[in-house]
N, C-alpha and C positions, 0 to 999 in steps of 0.2 A: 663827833665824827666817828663813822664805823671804821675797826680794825682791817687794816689791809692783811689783804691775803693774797691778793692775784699780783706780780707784779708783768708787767707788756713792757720790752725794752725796744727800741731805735735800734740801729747797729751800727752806721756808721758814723764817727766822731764821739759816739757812746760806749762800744766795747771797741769796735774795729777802728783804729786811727785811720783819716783820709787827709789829702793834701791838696788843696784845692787851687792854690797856687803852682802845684807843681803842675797838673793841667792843663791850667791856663798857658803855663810857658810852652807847653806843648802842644796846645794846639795851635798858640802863636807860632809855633816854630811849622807845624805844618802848612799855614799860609789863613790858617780861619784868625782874619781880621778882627770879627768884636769877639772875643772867645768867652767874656762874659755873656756877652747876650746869648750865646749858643748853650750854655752851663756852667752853672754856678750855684755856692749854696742856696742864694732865695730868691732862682730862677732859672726855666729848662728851655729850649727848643721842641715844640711840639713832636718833632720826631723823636726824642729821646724820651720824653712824658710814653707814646707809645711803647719805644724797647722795650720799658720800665712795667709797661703791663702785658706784655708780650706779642701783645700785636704787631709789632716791625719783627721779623727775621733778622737776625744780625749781619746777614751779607748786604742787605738793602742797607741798613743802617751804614755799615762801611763807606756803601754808594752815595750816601747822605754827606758823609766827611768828607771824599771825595768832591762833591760837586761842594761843597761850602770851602772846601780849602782854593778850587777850580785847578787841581792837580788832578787828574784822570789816572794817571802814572800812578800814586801811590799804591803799595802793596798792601794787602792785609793785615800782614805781618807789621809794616812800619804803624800803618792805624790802629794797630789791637795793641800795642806796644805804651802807644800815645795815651791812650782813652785809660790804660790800666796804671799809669803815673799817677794816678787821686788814692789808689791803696797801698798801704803803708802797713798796718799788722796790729796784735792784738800784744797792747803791753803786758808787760808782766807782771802776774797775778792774778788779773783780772779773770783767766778762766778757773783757778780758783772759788776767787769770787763767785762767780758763778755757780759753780756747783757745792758753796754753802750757801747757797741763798734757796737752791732749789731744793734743798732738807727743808726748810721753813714756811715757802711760800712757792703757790704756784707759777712758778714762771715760763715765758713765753715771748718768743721773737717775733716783731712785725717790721720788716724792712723793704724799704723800693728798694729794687734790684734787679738788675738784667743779665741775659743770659753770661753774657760775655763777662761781667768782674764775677759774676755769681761762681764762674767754672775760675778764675784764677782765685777767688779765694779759697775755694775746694781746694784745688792745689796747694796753696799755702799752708790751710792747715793739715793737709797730709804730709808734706814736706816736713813745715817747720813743726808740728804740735803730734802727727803720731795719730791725727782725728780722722774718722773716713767723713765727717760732717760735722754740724756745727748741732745734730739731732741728742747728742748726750748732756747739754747743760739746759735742758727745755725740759717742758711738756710738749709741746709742738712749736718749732720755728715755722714761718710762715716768710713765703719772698711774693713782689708785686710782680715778678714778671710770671709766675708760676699761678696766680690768682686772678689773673686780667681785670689787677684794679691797685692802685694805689694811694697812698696818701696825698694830701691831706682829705681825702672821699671817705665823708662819715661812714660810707659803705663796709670798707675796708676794717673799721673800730668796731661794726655791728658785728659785721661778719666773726668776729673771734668771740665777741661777750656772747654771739646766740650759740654757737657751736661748740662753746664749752662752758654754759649757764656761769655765765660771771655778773656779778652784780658790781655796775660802773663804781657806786660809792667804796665797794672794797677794790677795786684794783689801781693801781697806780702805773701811771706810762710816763717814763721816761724817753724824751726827744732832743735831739740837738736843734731843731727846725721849730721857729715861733708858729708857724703857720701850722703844722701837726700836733702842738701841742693842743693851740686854740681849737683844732676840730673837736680834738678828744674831750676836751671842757665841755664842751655843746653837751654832750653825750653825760655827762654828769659822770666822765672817770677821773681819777684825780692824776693831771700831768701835769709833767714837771719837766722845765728847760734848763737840760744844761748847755750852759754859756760857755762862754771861749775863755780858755783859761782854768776851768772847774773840770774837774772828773767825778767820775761817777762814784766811787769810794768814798770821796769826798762829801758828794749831795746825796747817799744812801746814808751816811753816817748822819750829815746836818738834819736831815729829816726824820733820824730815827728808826731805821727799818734793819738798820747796819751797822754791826759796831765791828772792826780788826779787833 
């Protein structure tokens, strides 16, 4: 097997913690019925797959909630409130982690994401961490709604190994999503699922790449 060198991380459930049950109660609480079927970890609503690559606006998206909750009434404010209950923050250490991993090895963020959690995380970590961005523990982060394309779209895997001549046998991708993992496989990089219950400290050390 060749030495990894590149590592490509997930971000949410992998550095950034997310809560997907808190969500769900929230969008139950707004009146959306199957709030799994609308989103959930391993599955979306076409219009959110959109946000995600940037083609919905997020005022139209609101209008989306709105007509699926079929409360016209709701405010922005209570909607953007709702949708932002899945983020939860980056435990401690891990940025850290982060920036001794990137002395050794190329690293690099590729995450679905839309406008609207994309700007409260910015927030967050300027608030809680002091960060103007998430651009100091990378080579280059990369977000899907800023790309007009997301995962699991092999596109998306190419698009970073051509743009910064990475060779798939040396890189390794880290994902919380079976389905992102499996693309990146195709592609002959070597990913890895972390599972419910595992951290990433945890399966960087199990694998060798990471030692505290």
């Amino acid at each position: 097997m060749q030495k990894i060198k590149n590592i490509i991380f997930d971000y949410g459930n992998v550095i950034f913690m997310l809560d997907f049950p808190a969500l769900r109660q929230a969008f139950v609480d707004l009146g959306i019925r199957d709030a799994n079927a609308f989103f959930s970890h391993a599955t979306q609503n076409p219009w959110v797959d959109a946000l995600d690559k940037g083609q919905l606006p997020a005022p139209e998206f609101l209008n989306v909630i709105r007509e699926a909750a079929g409360k016209p009434e709701l405010t922005d404010s209570e909607i953007t409130k709702a949708w932002s209950t899945l983020l939860v923050g980056v435990p401690e250490g891990y940025h850290d982690l982060l920036r001794d991993l990137k002395q050794h090895y190329r690293t690099f963020l590729l995450s679905n994401n839309n406008e609207i959690h994309y700007q409260w995380i910015i927030d967050y970590l300027q608030r809680e961490h002091g960060l103007v961005d998430n651009s100091v523990f990378f080579e280059q982060d990369y977000y899907s709604h800023l790309m007009g394309m997301r995962k699991p779209d092999p596109a998306i895997f190419q698009f970073v190994l051509d743009r910064h001549d990475l060779q798939p046998g040396e890189t390794l991708f880290i994902d919380d999503s079976p389905q992102h993992v499996a693309a990146a496989q195709q592609l002959g990089i070597r990913a890895e699922l972390l599972g419910e219950g595992d951290t990433l400290p945890e399966l960087l050390g199990r694998i060798g790449v990471w030692k505290k």
